[in-house]
Steps between C-alpha positions, in 0.01 A plus 500: 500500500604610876385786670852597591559503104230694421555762803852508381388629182281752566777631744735525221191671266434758768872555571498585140184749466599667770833603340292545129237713728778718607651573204233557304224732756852658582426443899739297748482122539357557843190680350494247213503232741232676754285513190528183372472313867143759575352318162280262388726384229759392805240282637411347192843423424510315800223268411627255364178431343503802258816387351666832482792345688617329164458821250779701579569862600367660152176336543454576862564882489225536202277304702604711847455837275149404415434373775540850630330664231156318641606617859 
């Protein structure tokens, strides 16, 4: 699969989170998306190695929430 696929999908996963982050912490996008770009998860979403680009949003804000447990 192309890169430009898979980067296209985990732009439209983190487009996602960062809406689902919102709602449910109850802060704005902008601090949802602050907190999600400062990660690890973002990172790992962005290897393409790791796969997370193909799970979908549900699967990458459990993995982003502990992920932040550990940190």
């Amino acid at each position: 699969m192309s890169s430009d696929i898979m980067n296209s999908c985990a732009d439209m996963i983190l487009a996602n989170v960062i809406e689902d982050l919102a709602e449910e912490d109850k802060i704005t996008k902008a601090e949802a998306r602050d907190r999600l770009l400062e990660s690890k998860a973002y990172n790992c979403l962005y290897d393409f190695d790791s796969g997370l680009w193909k799970e979908g949003p549900d699967y990458f804000i459990d993995f982003f929430r502990s992920i932040e447990l550990v940190d």
